[in-house]
N, C-alpha and C positions, 0 to 999 in steps of 0.2 A: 958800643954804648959804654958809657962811662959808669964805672960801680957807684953805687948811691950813698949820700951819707947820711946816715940815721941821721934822725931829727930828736930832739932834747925832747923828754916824757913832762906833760904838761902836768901840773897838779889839780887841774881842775877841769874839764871839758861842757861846753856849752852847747848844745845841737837845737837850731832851728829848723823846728818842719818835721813830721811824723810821716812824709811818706816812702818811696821805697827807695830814695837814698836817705833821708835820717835814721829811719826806724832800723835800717838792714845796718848801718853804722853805729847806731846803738848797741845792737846786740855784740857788731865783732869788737868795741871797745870794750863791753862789757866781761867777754870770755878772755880777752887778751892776756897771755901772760904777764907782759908789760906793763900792763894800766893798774892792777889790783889794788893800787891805794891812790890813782886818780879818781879825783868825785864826778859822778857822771848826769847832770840834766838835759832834759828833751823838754823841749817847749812848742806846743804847736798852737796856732788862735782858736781848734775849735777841740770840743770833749771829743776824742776817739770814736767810732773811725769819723775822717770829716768829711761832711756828705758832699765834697764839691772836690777833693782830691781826685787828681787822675788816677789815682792806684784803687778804688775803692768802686767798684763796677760789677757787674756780673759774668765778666769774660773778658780773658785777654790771652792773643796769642804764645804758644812757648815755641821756640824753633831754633835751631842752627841754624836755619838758610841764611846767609848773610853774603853782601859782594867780598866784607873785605873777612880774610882770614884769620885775624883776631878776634873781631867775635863772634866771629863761628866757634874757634875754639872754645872760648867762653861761655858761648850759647851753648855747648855739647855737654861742658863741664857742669852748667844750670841742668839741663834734661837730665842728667844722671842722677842729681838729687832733688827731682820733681818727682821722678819714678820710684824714689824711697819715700822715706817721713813725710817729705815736706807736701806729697801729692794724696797721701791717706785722707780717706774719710770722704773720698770725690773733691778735694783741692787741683788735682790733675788729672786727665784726660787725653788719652795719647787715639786721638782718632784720626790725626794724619793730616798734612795739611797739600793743599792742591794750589800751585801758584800757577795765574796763568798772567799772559799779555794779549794783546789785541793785533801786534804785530809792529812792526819795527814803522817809525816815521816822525810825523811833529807831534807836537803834546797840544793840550787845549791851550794853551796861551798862544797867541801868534809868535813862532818862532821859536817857540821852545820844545825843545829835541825832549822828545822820551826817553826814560832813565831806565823804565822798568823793563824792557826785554836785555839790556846789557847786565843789569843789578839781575836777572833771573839767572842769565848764563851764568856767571859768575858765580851767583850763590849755591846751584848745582854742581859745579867746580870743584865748591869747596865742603859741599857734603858726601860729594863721592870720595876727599881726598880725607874725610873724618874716617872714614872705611865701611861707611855703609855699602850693602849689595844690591846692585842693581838689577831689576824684574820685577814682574807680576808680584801681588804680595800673595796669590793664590799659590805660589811658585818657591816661595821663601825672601818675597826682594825685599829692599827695605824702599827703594825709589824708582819707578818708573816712570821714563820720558812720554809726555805724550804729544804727538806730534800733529794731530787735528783737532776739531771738535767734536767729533766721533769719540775719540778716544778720552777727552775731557766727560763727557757728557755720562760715558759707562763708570770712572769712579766717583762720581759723584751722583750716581742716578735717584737717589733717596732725593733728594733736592726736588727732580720733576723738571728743573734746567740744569741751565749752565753758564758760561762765562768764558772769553777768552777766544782765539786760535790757538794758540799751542801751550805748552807748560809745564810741568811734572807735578806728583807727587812727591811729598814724603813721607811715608806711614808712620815714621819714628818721632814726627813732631806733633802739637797735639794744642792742647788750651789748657787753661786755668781759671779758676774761680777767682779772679781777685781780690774780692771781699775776704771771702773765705781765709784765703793766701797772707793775708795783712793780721786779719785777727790772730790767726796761726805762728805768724812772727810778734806780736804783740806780746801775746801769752809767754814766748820765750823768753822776751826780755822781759817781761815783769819776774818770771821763775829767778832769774839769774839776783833779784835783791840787789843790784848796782844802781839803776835809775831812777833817780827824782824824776815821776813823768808832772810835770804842770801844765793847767791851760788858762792861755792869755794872750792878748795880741801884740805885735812887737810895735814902736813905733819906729824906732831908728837903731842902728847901732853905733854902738857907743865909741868915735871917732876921735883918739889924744894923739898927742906926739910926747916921744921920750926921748931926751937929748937929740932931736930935730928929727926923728926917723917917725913914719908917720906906723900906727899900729890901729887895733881894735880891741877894745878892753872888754867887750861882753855886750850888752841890748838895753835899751830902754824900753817899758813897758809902754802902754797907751796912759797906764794909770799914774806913769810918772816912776813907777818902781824903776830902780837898776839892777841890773844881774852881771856881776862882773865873773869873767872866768880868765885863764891860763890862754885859753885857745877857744875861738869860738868856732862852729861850722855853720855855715849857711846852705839850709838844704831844702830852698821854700821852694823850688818848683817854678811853676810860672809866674810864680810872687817873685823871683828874685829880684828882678829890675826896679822893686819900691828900694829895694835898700842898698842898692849899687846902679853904679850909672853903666850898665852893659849895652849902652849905644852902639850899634855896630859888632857886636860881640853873641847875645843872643837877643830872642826874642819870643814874646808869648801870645801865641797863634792858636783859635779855638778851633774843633774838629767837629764833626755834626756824628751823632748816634741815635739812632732812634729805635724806639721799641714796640714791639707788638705782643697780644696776646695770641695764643693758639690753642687746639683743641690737645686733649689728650693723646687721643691718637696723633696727632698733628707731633707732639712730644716724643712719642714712641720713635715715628719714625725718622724724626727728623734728628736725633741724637745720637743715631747711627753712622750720621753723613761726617767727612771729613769737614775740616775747615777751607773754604772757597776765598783765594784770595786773589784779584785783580790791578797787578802792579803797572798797568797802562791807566787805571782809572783811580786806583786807589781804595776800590770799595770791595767789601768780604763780607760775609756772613760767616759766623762760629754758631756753630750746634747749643742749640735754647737750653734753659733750665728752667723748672721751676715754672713753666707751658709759659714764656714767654723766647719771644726771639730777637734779637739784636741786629741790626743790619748800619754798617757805619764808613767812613772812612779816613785813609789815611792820607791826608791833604797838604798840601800849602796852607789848608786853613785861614782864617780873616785873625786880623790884628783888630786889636781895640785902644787906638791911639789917646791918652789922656796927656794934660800939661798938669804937673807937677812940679816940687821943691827937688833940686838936684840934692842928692844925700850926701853927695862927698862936695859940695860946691856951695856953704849957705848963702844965702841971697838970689842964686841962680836956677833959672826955671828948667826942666827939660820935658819933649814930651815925647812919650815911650807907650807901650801897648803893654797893658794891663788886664788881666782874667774878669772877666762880668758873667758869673753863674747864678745859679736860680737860687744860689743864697744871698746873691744883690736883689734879682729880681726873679721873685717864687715862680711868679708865673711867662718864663722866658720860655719860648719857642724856638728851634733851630730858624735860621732864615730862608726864606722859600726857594732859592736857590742851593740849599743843602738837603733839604726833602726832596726836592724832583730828583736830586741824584741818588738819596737814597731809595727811592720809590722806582726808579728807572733800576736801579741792580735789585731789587726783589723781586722786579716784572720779568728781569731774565734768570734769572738765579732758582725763586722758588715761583713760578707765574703762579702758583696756587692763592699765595697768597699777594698776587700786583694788589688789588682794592681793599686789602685787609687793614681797617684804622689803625696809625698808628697811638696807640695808650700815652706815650709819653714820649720825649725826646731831652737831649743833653748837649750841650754843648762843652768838650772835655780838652782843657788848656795844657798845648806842651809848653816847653819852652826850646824853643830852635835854636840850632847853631848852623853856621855855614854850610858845615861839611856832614852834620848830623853824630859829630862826633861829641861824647860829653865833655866837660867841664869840671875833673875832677884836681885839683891842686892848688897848693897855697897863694896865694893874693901877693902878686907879683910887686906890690906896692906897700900893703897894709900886714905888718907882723900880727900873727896871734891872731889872722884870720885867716879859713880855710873853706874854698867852695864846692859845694856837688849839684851840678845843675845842667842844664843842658840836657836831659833828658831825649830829646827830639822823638816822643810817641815808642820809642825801643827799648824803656829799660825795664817794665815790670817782669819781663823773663827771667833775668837775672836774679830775679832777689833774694835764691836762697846763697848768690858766692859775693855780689858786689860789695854785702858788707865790708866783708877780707878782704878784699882789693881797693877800697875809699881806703881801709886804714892803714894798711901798705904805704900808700901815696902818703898818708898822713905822718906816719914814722919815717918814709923816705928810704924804706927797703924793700919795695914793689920792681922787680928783677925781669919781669915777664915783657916789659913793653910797651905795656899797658899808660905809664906813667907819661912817659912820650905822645904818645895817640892823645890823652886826655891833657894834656899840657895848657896853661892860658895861651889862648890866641891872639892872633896881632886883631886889632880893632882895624874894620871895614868902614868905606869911607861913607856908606850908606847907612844911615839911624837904624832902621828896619832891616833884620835879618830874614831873610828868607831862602831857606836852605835850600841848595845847592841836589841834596840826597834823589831818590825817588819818590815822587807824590803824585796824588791825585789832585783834580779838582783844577783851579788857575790863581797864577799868583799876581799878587796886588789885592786880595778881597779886604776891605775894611767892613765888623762887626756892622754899625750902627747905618750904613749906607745898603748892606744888602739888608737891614731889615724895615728901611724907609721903601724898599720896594714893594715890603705888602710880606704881613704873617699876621696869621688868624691866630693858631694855637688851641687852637677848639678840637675837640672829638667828634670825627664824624657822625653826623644822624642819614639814616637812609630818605631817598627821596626818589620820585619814577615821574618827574611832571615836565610837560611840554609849558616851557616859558616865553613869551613870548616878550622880544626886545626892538626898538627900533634902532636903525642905525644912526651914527652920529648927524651926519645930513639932517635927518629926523630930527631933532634934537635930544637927544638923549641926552643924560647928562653922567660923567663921569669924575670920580675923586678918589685918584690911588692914593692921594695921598692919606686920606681917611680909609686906606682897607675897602671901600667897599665902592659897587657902582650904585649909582641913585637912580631915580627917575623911572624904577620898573615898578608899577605899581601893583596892589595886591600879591607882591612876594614874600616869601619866609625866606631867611636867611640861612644858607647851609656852607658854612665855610670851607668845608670841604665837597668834591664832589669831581665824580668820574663818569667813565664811559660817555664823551660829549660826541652828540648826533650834530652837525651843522649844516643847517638849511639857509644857505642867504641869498638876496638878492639884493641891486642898488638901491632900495629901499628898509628892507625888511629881511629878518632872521629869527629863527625860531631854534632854540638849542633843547635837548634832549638829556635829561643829566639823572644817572642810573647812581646806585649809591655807590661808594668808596672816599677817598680821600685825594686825592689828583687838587689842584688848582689851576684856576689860568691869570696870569699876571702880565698879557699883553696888553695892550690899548683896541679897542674894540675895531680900529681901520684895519690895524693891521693883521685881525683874524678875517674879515670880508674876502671873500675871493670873487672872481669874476663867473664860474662856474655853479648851475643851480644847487648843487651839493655838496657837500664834503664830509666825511668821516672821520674826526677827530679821537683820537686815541692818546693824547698829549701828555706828556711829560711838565706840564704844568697846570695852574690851580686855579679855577676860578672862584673870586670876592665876589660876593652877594651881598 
């Protein structure tokens, strides 16, 4: 590796994006020895914290488990100062995290090889080689393999299920408060007196040339303002693709979460249980706070494709996947295809609570790369600009070191490797990135297409009533594409709803629908069977 060459101290620093690569690069600009009479602004479009950032949640994983052995390292280097300051006050919780898989073969997309039983080996690997001990933790261990679902099922038994065929724990790994986590670094870098924080929304950034070399001088506001700086950083997250053309480079893919409440006791004992994570399907549960519980996952995710003004190209359109959260639209619903998955890993995970409504739901935007590795380093093209993006759903663990290691990269004395890993990549001949990494879920899902297939978005109301439906034959009449079926008369509407009894015949069916949250989103032929009965226990929702 070739020695680095410091890079020139800017006089001025411009950081867009307040989450946990701007904010965490805020602060290590702010402590640097180096910067001390650089001026330092953060600019993010919404007042602190922003309710639609991925960093701003109520739990997120902390681990070293990682395939590759950088950041694991790095992930070990975060744990150690999760476990001091930065985890005070209940910001951290070291309750051990249990990764399993399903077993080795294809993934849900036709043809796609499962990543998560190689990425578990791997990542065991390279926790045994951090020097953790391995055994029982009754024993002293710090990780234990577990080779069945026997053995799955006993450290996680607070749960009531489980998940997986084989797996291990880690005791040493754990979760975080996110919110908590962000405010906690907030507060630092306001203590430090170096940061003009403002809020306002960016429209462009501010694209010159200087003696023919192309650079960036600072942002333009929506309001028309300009903000010129030294160097500016771009640290929007899944916003980045409004103001660089990263075609083929990264992409901003939403993730489904959804929430539950639960009883106190429900609280008690369920914040005892490790963190369940499922790297064949991508779904985990982390221990609730505050009596509510999270169940979500780690996916391929849906793109949400818009046409837009190419930013480095005026005149030219491009069209890129852009974040649409419930600060677009308040009242947005995960799509039904991300609830049954989330409702399928709660019915084996914690089956106490399979029928328990979900309260709310989020749709929470990475931004992907290839290889799932970030995007930290100068703009291969444009002087005086600087990216941290690329996130890929893995970096809030990091946030008490990545500040120190963005600005490494940024002064061009980052020694470790790191600089390398995160390097700009060559641009993919595919617009749409869809990473390579391990995920759940299938890839190709487009936002706005799984949710023409039918989302209510409603809170369950209970119901115990024999409805009676005729079959299509019959005429019945059906409109998914209006959410709902027609032509049942004298029905109330329960947009959610479980435990389905199904009695059909070539005529006639009678459905049986006990309270929960379930849906069914097939066409009415193709639930008919030939047989007088059927027993429905489905993974999906029926529209009323």
């Amino acid at each position: 590796m070739s020695h680095p060459t410091p890079a020139p101290i800017p006089t001025s620093i411009l950081i867009l994006g307040s989450g946990v690569f701007g904010l965490s690069t805020a602060q290590a600009l702010a402590t640097h020895p180096s910067l001390t009479r650089t001026s330092l602004t953060l600019l993010d479009r919404h007042a602190f914290p922003a309710p639609d950032a991925a960093s701003i949640d109520s739990s997120r994983i902390v681990r070293s488990d990682y395939a590759d052995a950088a950041y694991a390292r790095l992930g070990a280097r975060a744990l150690a100062a999760w476990r001091g300051r930065w985890g005070d006050s209940g910001r951290y919780r070291e309750s051990g995290l249990v990764i399993v898989v399903d077993g080795e073969g294809q993934g849900e997309a036709e043809g796609e090889v499962q990543r998560g039983p190689e990425y578990m080996r791997k990542s065991l690997e390279n926790v045994r080689r951090l020097g953790l001990k391995e055994g029982r933790r009754a024993e002293g261990g710090d990780i234990e393999v577990l080779r069945c679902r026997e053995e799955i099922e006993r450290v996680v038994e607070g749960l009531g299920g489980a998940s997986g065929r084989i797996g291990y724990v880690n005791w040493r790994s754990g979760w975080a408060d996110a919110e908590m986590g962000m405010r906690y670094l907030r507060k630092e870098v306001e203590a430090t007196g170096r940061v003009d924080f403002r809020t306002a929304e960016v429209g462009r950034l501010l694209f010159a040339k200087t003696d023919g070399a192309d650079k960036v001088e600072g942002a333009e506001l929506r309001n028309g303002e300009k903000i010129y700086a030294d160097l500016t950083i771009l640290a929007t997250g899944a916003w980045t693709g409004k103001f660089l053309d990263l075609r083929g480079i990264a992409s901003a893919t939403g993730q489904v979460l959804a929430y539950l409440d639960i009883t106190q006791e429900e609280q008690d004992r369920l914040s005892k249980t490790p963190v369940l994570l499922n790297e064949s399907t991508g779904m985990f549960v982390i221990p609730p706070t505050h009596r509510v519980l999270k169940v979500a996952r780690h996916g391929y995710g849906y793109t949400n494709p818009v046409s837009m003004p190419n930013p480095e190209r005026p005149g030219d359109t491009m069209r890129v996947s852009v974040p649409r959260t419930g600060v677009d639209r308040p009242n947005q619903w995960i799509p039904l295809e991300g609830e049954r998955a989330c409702r399928v890993a709660l019915a084996e995970m914690i089956p106490s609570l399979a029928s328990r409504p979900f309260t709310h739901t989020r749709i929470c935007w990475y931004t992907d790369t290839p290889k799932g590795d970030w995007i930290i380093d100068h703009h291969p093209r444009y002087a005086g600009l600087f990216v941290a993006t690329g996130g890929s759903g893995h970096a809030y663990k990091f946030l008490p070191v990545i500040g120190d290691k963005i600005v490494e990269c940024v002064l061009g004395v980052e020694t470790e490797g790191y600089r390398e890993l995160w390097r700009w990549p060559e641009r993919q001949a595919e617009d749409d990135v869809w990473t390579n990494d391990w995920r759940g879920g299938v890839k190709g899902m487009v936002l706005d297409e799984e949710m023409g297939k039918g989302n209510a978005g409603y809170r369950a109301r209970p119901t115990n009533q024999n409805l009676g439906f005729s079959s299509p034959s019959q005429g019945c009449s059906f409109a998914l594409a209006s959410e709902c079926l027609t032509s049942c008369s004298g029905l109330t509407p329960y947009p959610h709803l479980a435990g389905i009894t199904l009695s059909s015949s070539s005529t006639c069916a009678t459905i049986t629908l006990n309270d929960g949250v379930w849906r069914f989103r097939k066409l009415w032929r193709d639930m008919l069977e030939p047989d007088s009965s059927r027993k429905y226990h489905v993974d999906v929702a029926l529209l009323l």
